[in-house]
Each structure stands twice: as structure tokens, then as C-alpha cells.
C-alpha positions in Angstrom: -33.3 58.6 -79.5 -34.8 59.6 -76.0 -38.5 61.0 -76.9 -40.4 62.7 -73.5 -44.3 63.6 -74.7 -46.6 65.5 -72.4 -50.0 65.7 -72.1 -52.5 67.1 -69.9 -51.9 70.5 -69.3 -55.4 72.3 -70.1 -57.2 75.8 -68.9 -58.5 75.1 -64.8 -60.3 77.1 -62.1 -58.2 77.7 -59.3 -58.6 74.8 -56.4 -59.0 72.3 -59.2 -57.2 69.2 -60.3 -55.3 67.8 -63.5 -53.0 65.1 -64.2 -50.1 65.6 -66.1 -48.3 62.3 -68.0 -45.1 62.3 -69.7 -44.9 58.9 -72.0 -41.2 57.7 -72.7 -39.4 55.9 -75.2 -36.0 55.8 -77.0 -33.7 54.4 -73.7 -34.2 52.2 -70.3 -36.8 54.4 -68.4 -36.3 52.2 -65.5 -33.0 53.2 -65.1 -33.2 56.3 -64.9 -34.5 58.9 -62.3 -37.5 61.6 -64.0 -38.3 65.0 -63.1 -41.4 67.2 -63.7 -40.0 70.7 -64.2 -42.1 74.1 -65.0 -41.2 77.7 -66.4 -43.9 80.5 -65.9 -43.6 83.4 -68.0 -41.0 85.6 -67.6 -39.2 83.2 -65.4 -36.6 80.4 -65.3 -36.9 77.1 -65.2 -37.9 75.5 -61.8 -37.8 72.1 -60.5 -41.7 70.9 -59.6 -40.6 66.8 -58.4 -38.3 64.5 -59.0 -38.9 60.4 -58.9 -35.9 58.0 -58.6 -36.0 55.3 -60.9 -37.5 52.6 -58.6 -40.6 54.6 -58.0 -40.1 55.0 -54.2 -38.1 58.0 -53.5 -39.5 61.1 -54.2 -38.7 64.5 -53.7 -41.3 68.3 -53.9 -40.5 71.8 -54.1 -41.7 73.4 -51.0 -44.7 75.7 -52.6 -46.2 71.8 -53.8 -45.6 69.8 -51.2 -48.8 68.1 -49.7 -50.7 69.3 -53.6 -49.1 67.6 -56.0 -47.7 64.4 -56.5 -45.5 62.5 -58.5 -45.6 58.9 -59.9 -44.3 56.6 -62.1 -45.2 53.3 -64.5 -42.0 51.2 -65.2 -44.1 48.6 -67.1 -45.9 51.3 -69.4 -42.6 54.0 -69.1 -45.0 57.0 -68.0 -44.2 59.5 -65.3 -47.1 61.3 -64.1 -47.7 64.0 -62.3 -51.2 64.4 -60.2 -51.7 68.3 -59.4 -54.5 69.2 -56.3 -55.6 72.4 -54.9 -54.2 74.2 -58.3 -53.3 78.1 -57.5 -52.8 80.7 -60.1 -49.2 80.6 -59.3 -48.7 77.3 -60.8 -49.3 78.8 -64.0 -46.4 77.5 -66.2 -45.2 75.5 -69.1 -44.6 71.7 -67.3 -41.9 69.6 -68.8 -40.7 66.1 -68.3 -37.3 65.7 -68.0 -34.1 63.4 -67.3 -30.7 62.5 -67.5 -29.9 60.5 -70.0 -26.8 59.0 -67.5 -28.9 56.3 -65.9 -26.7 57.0 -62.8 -27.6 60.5 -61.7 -28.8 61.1 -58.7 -31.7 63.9 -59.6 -32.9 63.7 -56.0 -29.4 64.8 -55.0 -29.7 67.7 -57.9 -32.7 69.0 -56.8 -32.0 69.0 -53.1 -28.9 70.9 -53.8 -30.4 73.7 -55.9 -28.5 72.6 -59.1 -30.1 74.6 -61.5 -32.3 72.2 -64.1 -30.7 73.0 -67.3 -27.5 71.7 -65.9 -28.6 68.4 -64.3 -31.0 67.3 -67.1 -30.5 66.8 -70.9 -33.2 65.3 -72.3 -36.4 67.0 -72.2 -39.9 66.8 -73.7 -41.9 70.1 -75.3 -43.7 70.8 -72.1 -47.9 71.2 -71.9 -48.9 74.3 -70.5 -51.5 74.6 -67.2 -52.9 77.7 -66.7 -55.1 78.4 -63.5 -57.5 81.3 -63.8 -60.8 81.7 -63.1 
């Protein structure tokens, strides 16, 4: 059974840091590409990052791009997700999601616009971030 756990997620000023993790288990995480993926309230869900499975393609939602960044642990199965510069707008629930077809291409998904809930099907409980002063 695929399991995704987050952790991290806590109450930060804005222009502050956190580091998000998503441990993995239940299926080759290797093998598969991982997403971070947040919903603020009263909103859909949105696509944060996306990491192919060899660690060295990545891909950023414009409104993150050059704050956060994503990584990943093939030897420990973690994704992470290292947040700088936090505004108020990244307020949201953060999940760690995948496909659990080894061979989708999330990059692809993202870059395309598919909407998250139909390119990924497995997906932890999320860890909320709230920045507020």
C-alpha cells in the first residue's frame, strides 16, 4: 500500500523559512516521479514542484520559482521541499503526491496545466504552512 507522510508545516512570519518532508513507503519511490502540491482555503488544488524520479529534473510554479526548492533522497525515499522568502500567499495545506504508474511523466503534467487530481493518485494528508505575522 503506497503511504505519503508529511511533516513540517508549522505557523511562520512572513520572509521566513521551513522545510517540508514527505517520507514514502509501500512501492518503488525511485521509480517514480513526486510532486509537492498545495490547496489554500477556498481554493483548488495547485501544483507547487514536481521532481522526476532520478532527482535531476525539476520543475516550479512561476509565483515559487527562485524561493522554494524541491529535492529528493532515493536511499531514505523522502521528497522534500525547502521553502525561502515565505509570503502570506503561500498559506495552504501542502501535500506530497505521485503516480503510482512509475512511468508518468509529472513534469509533462504540470507543464501542461493538467489539473492535479487527474495526474496524481496517491497522496499523503498534507501539513498545513501558514505565514502570518
Amino acid at each position: 500500500e503506497v503511504q505519503l507522510v508529511e511533516s513540517g508545516g508549522n505557523l511562520v512570519q512572513p520572509g521566513g523559512s521551513l522545510r517540508l518532508s514527505c517520507a514514502a513507503s509501500g512501492f518503488t519511490f525511485s521509480r517514480h516521479d513526486m510532486s509537492w502540491v498545495r490547496q489554500a482555503p477556498g481554493k483548488g488544488p495547485e501544483w507547487v514542484s514536481v521532481i522526476n524520479s532520478g532527482g535531476y529534473g525539476t520543475y516550479y510554479e512561476d509565483s515559487v520559482k527562485g524561493r522554494f526548492t524541491i529535492s529528493r533522497d532515493n536511499t531514505y525515499n523522502t521528497l522534500y521541499l525547502q521553502m525561502n522568502s515565505l509570503k502570506t500567499e503561500d498559506t495552504a495545506v501542502y501535500y506530497c503526491a505521485t503516480n503510482k504508474n512509475p512511468g508518468q511523466n509529472l513534469i509533462r503534467s504540470m507543464a501542461r496545466a493538467i489539473r492535479p487530481a487527474n495526474a496524481l493518485d496517491a497522496w499523503g494528508q498534507g501539513t498545513l504552512v501558514t505565514v502570518s505575522s
